[in-house]
MMTF fields as JSON, N, C-alpha, C and O atoms, coordinates in Angstrom:
{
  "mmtfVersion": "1.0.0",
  "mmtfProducer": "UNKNOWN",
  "numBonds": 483,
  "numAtoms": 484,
  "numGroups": 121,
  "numChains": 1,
  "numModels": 1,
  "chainsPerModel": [1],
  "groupsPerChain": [121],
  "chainIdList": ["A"],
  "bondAtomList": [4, 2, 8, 6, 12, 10, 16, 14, 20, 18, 24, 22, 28, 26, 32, 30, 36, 34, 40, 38, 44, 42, 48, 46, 52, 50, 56, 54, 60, 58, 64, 62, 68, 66, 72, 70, 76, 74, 80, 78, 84, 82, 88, 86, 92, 90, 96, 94, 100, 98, 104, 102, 108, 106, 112, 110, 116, 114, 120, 118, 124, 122, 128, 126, 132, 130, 136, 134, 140, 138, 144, 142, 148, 146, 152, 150, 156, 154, 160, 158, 164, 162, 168, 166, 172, 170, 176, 174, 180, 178, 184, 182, 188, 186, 192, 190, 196, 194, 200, 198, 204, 202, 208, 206, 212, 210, 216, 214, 220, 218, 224, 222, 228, 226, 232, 230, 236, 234, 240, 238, 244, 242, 248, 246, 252, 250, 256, 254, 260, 258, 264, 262, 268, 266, 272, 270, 276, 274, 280, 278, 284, 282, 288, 286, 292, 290, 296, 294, 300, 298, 304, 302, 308, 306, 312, 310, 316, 314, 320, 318, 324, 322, 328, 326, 332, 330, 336, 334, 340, 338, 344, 342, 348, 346, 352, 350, 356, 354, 360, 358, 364, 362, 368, 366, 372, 370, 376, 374, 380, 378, 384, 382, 388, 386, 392, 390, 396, 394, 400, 398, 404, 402, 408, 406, 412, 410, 416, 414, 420, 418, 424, 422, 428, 426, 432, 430, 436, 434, 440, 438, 444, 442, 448, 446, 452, 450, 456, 454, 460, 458, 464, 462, 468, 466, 472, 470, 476, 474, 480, 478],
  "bondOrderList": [1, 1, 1, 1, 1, 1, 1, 1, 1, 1, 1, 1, 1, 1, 1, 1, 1, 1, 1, 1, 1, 1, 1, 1, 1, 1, 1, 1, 1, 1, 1, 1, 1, 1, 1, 1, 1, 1, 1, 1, 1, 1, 1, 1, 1, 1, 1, 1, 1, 1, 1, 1, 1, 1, 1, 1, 1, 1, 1, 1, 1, 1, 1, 1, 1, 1, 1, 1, 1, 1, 1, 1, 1, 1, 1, 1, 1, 1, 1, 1, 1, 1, 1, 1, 1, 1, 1, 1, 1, 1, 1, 1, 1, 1, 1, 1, 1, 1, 1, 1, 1, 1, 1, 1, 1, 1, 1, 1, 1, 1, 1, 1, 1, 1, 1, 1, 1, 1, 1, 1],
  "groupList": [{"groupName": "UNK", "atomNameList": ["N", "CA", "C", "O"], "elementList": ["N", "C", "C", "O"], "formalChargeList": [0, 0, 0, 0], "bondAtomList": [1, 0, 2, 1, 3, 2], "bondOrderList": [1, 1, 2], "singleLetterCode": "X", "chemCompType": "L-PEPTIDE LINKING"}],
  "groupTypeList": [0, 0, 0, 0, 0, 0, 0, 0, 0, 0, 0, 0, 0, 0, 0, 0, 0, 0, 0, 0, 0, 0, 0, 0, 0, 0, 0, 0, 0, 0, 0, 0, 0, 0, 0, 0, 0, 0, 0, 0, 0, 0, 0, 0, 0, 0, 0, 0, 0, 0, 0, 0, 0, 0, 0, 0, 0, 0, 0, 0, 0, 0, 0, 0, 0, 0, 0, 0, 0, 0, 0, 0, 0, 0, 0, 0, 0, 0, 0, 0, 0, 0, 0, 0, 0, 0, 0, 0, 0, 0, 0, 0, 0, 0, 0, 0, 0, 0, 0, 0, 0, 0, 0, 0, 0, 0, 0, 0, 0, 0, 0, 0, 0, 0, 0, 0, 0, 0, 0, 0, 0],
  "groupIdList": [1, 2, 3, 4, 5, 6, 7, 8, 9, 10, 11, 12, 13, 14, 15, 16, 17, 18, 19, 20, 21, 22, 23, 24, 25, 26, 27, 28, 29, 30, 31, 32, 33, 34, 35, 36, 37, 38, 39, 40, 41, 42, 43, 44, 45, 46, 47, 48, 49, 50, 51, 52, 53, 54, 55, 56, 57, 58, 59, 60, 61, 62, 63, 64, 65, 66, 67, 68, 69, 70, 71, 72, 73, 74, 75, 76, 77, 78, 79, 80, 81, 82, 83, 84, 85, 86, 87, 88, 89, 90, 91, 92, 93, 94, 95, 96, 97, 98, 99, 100, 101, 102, 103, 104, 105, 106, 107, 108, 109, 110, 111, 112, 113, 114, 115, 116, 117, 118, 119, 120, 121],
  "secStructList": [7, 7, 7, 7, 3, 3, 3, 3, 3, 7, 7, 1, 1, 6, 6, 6, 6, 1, 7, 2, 2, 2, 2, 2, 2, 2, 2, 2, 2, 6, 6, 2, 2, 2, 2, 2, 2, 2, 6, 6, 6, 7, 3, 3, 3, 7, 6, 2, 2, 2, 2, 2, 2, 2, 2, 2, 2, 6, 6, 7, 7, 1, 6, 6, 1, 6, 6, 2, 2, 2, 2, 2, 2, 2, 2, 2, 2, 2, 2, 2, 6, 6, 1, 1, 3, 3, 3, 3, 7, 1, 1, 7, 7, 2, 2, 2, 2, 2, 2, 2, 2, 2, 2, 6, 6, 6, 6, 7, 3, 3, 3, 1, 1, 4, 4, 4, 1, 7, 7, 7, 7],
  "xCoordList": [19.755, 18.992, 19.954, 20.995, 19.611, 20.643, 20.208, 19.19, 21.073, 21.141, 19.846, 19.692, 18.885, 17.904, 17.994, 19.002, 17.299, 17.304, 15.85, 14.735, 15.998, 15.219, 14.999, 15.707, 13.974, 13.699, 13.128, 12.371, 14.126, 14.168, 12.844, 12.851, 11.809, 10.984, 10.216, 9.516, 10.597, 10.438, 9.834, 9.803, 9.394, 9.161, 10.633, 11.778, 9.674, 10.536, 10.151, 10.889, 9.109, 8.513, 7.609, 7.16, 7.352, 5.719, 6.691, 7.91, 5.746, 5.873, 7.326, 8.086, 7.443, 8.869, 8.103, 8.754, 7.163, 6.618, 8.01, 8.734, 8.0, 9.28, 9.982, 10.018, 10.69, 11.711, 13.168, 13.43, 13.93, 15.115, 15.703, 16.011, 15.893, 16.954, 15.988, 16.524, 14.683, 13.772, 13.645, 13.111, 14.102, 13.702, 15.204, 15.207, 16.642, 17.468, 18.031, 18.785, 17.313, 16.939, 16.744, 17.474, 15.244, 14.366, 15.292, 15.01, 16.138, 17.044, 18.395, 19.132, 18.545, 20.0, 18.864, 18.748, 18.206, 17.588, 17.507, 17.813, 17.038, 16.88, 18.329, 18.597, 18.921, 20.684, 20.907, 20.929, 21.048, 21.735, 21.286, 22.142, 19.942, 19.481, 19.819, 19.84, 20.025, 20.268, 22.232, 22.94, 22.637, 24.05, 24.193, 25.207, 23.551, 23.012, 22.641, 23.036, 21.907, 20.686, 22.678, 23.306, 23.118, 24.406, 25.54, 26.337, 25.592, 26.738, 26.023, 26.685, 24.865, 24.13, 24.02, 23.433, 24.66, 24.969, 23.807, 23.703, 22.691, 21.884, 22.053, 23.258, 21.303, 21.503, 20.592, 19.51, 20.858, 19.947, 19.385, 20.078, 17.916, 17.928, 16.681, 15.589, 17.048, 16.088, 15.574, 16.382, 13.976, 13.642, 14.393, 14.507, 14.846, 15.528, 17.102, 17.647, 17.741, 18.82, 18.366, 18.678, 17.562, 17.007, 16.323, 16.789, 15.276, 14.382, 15.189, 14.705, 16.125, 16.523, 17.7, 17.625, 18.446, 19.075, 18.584, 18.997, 17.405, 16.851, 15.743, 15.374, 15.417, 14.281, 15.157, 14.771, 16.638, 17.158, 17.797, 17.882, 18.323, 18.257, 17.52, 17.961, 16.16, 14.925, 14.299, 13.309, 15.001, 14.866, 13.805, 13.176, 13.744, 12.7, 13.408, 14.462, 12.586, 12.606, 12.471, 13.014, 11.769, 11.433, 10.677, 10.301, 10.818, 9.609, 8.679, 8.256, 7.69, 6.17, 5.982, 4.933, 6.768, 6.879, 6.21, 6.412, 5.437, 5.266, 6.763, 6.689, 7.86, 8.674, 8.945, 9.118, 9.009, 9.349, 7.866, 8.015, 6.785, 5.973, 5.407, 4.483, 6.834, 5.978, 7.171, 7.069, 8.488, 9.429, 9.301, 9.09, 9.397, 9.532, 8.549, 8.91, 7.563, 6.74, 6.724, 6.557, 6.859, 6.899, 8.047, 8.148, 9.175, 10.473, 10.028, 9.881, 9.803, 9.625, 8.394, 8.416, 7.305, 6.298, 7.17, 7.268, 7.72, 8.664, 9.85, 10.16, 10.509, 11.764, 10.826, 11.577, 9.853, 9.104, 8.954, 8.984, 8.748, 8.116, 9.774, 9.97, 10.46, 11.842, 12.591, 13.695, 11.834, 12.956, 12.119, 10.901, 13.292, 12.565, 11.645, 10.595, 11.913, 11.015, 11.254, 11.751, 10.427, 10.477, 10.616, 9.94, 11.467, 11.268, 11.054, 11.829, 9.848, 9.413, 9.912, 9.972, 10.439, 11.152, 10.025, 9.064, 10.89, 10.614, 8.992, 8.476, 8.229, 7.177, 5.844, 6.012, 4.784, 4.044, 4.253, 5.044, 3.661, 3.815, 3.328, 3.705, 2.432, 1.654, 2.442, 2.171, 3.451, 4.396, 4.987, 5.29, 5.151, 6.122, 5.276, 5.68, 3.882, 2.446, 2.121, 1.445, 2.38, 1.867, 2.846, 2.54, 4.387, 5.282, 4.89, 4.831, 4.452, 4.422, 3.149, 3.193, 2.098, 0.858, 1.459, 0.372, 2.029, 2.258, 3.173, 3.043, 4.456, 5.433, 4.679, 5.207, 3.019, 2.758, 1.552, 1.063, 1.144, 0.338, 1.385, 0.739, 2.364, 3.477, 3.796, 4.001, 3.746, 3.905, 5.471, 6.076, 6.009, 7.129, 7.285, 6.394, 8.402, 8.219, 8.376, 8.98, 7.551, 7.467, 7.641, 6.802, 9.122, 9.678, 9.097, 8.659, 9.034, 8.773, 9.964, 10.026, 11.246, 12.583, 13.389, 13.163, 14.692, 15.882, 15.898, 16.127, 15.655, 15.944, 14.986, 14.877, 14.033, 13.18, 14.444, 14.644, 15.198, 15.852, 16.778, 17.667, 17.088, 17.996, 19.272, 19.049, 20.735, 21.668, 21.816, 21.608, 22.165, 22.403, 23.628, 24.647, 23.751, 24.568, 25.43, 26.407],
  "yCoordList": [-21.312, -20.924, -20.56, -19.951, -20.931, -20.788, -18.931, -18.351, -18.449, -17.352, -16.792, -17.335, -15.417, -15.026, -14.352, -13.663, -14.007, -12.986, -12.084, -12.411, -11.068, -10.07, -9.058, -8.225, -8.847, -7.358, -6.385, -6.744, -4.849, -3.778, -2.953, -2.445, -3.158, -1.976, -1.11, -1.501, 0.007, 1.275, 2.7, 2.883, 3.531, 4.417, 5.444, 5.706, 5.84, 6.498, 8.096, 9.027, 8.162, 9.447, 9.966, 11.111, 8.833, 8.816, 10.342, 10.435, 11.201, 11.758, 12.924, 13.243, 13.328, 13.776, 14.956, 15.953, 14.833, 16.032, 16.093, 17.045, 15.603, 15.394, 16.016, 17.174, 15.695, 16.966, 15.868, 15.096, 16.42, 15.33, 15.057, 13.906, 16.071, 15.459, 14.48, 13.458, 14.579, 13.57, 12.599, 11.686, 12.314, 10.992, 10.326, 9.183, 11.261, 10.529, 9.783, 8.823, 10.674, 9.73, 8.315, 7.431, 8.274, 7.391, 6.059, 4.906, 6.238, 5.816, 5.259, 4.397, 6.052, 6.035, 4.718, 3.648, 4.797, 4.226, 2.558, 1.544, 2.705, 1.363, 0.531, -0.548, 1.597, 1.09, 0.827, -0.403, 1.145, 0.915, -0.434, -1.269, -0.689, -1.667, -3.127, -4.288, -2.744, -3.915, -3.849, -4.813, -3.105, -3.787, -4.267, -4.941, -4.103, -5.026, -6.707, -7.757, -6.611, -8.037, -8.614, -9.544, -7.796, -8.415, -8.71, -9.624, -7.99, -8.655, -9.912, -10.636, -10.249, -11.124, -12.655, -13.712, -12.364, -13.19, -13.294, -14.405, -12.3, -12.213, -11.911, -11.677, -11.694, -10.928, -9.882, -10.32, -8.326, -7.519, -7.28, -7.532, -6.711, -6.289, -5.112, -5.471, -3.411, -2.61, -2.278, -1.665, -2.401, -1.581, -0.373, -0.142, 0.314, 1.451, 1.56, 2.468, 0.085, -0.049, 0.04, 1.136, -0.891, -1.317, 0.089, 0.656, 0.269, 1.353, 3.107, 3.846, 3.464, 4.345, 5.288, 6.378, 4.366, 4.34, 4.116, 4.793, 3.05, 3.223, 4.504, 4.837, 5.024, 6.132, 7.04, 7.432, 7.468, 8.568, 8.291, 9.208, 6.937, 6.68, 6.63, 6.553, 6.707, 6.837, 8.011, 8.009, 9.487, 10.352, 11.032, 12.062, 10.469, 11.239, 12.906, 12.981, 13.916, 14.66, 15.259, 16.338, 14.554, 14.409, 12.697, 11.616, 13.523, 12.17, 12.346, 13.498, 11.136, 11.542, 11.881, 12.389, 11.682, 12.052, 10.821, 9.693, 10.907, 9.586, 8.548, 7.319, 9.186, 8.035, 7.477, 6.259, 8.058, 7.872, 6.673, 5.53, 7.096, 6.309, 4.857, 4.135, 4.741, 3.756, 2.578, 1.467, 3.0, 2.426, 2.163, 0.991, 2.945, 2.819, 1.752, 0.744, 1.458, 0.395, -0.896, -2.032, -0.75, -2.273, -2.768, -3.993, -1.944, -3.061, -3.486, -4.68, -2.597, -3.631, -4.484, -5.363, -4.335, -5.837, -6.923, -8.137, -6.166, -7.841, -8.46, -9.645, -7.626, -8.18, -8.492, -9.28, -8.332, -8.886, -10.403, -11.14, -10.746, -11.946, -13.056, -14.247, -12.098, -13.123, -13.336, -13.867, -12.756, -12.643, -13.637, -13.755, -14.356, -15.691, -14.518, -14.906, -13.409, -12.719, -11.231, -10.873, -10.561, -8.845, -8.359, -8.839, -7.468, -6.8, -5.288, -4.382, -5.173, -3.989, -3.427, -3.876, -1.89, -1.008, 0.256, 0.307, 1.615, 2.838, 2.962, 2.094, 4.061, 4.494, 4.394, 3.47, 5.221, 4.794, 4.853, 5.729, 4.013, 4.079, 3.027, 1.865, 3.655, 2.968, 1.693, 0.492, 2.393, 1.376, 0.222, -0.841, 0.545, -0.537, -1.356, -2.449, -0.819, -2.081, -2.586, -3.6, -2.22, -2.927, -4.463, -5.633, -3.688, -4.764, -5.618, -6.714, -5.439, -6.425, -7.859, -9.053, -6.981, -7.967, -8.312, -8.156, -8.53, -9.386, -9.956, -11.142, -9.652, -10.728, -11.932, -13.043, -11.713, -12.477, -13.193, -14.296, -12.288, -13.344, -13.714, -13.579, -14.044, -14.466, -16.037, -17.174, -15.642, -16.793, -16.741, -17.761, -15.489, -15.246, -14.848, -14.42, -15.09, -14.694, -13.032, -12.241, -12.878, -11.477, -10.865, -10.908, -9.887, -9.897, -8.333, -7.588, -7.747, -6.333, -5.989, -4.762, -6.667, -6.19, -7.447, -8.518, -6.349, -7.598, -8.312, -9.485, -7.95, -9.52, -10.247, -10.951, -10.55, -11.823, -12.488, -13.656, -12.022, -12.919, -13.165, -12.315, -14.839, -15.375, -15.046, -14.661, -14.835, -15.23, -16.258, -17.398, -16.051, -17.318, -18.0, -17.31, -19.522, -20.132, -20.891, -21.598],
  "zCoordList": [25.254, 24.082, 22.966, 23.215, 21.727, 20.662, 20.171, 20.549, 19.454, 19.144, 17.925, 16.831, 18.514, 18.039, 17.043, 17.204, 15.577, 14.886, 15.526, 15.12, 16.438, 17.089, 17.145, 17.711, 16.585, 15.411, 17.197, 18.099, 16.95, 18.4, 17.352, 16.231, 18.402, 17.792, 19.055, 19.989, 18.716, 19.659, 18.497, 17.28, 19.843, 18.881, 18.016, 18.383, 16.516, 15.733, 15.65, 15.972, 15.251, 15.017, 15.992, 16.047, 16.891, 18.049, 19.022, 19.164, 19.462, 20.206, 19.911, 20.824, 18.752, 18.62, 17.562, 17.251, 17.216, 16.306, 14.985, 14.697, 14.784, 13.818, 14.234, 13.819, 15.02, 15.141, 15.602, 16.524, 14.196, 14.219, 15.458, 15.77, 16.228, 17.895, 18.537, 18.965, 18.693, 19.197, 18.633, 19.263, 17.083, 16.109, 16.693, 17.148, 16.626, 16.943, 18.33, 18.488, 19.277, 20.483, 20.574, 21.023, 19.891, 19.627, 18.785, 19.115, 17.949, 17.282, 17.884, 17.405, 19.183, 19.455, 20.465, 19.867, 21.678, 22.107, 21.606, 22.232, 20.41, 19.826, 19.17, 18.642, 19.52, 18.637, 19.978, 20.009, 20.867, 22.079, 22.657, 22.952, 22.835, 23.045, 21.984, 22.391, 20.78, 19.367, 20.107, 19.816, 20.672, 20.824, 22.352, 22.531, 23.271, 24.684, 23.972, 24.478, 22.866, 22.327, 21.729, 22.234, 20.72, 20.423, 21.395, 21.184, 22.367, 23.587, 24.098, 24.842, 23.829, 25.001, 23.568, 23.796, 22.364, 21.703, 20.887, 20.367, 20.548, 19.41, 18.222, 18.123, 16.707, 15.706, 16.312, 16.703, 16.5, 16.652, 15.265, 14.279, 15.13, 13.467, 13.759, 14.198, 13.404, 13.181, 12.216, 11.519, 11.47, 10.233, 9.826, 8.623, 10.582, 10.1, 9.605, 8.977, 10.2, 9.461, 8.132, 7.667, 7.078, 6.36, 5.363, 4.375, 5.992, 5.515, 5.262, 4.405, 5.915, 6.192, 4.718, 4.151, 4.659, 3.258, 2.341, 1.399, 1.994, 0.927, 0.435, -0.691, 1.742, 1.728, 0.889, -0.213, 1.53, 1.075, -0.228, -1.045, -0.54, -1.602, -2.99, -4.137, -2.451, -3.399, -3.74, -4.473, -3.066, -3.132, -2.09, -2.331, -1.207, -0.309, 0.447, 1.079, 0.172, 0.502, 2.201, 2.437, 3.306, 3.881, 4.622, 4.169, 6.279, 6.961, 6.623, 6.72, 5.936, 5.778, 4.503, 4.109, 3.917, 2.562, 1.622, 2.071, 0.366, -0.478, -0.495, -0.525, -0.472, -0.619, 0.681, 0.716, 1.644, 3.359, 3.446, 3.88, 3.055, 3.575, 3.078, 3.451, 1.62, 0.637, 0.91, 0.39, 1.917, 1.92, 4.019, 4.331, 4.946, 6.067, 6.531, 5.924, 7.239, 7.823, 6.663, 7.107, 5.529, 4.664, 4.859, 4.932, 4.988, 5.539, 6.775, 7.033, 7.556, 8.788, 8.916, 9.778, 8.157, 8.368, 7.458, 7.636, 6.517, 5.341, 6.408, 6.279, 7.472, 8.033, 9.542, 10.118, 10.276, 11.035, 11.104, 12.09, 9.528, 9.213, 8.882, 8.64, 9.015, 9.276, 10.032, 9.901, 11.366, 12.591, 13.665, 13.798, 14.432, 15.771, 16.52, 17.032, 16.589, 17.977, 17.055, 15.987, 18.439, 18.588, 20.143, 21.052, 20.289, 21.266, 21.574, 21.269, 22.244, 22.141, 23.255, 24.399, 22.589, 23.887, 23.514, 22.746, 24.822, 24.766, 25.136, 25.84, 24.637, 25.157, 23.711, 22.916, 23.506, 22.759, 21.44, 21.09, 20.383, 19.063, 18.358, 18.209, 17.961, 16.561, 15.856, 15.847, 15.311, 14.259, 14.973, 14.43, 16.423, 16.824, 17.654, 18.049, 18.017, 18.519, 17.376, 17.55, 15.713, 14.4, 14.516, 14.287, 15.07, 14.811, 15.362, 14.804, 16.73, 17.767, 17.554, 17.852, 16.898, 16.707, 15.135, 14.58, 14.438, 13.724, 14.019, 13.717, 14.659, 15.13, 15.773, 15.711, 16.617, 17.417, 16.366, 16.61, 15.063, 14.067, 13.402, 12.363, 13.039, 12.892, 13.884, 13.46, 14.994, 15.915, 16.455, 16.788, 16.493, 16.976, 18.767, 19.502, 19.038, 20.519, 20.559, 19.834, 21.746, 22.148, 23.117, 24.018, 23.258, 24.136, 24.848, 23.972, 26.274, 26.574, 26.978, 27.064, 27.356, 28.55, 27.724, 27.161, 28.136, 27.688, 28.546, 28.252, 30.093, 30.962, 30.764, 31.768, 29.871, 29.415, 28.691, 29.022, 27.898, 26.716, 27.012, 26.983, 27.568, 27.44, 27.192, 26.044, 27.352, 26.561, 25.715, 26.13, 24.512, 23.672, 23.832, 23.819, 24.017, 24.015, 22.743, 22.994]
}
C-alpha cells in the first residue's frame, strides 16, 4: 500500500472536565499514535496540530471559549476532507465520532487499530 495522509482522532476534551493534565494525555495519546502511523511510513495529521496555534494565536482566552470554538472542530472537518482515511483511537467523544462519519461521508477509509493499516511501501 502506498503511503496514507491519516487524520488520528481521539478524544480531546471528552471525559477530562477540562482539566489540562487530562486534555494532555488525550494529546500525548494521539501524538504517540501519529508517530507509530509515521514509523509505519504514513503522513500522520491531527486537528490539533492545526487548530491549536491558531486558537492561541487568535486570542482565545480559554477551552470553550468563542474563539476555541469558532477555530477547533472546523479545522478538523476542513482537514478530514483531505486526508485518504481516519483513525479512530482512545475512548468516547463526540468530536472524534463527528470525524469519523464524515471521513466515511467523505468516502475515506476508516480505520479503529493501527494493525488494520498496512505499512506503506
Amino acid at each position: 500500500m502506498s503511503s496514507q495522509l491519516i487524520l488520528v482522532a481521539g478524544p480531546y476534551r471528552s471525559g477530562t472536565n477540562d482539566d489540562p493534565v487530562l486534555i494532555a494525555r488525550n494529546v500525548e495519546a494521539m501524538t504517540e499514535t501519529s508517530l507509530k502511523l509515521f514509523r509505519a511510513g504514513h503522513l500522520p495529521v491531527m486537528g490539533e496540530w492545526f487548530a491549536l496555534p491558531l486558537i492561541e494565536h487568535a486570542g482565545s482566552t480559554g477551552i470553550g471559549d468563542p474563539v476555541f470554538n469558532e477555530i477547533f472542530h472546523p479545522i478538523s472537518r476542513r482537514l478530514v476532507a483531505k486526508c485518504d482515511a481516519c483513525l479512530r483511537i482512545g475512548g468516547p467523544s463526540s468530536g472524534a465520532d463527528e470525524m469519523v462519519a464524515l471521513a466515511r461521508q467523505h468516502g475515506k477509509r476508516i480505520y479503529s487499530s493501527l494493525e488494520e493499516i498496512p505499512a506503506a511501501t
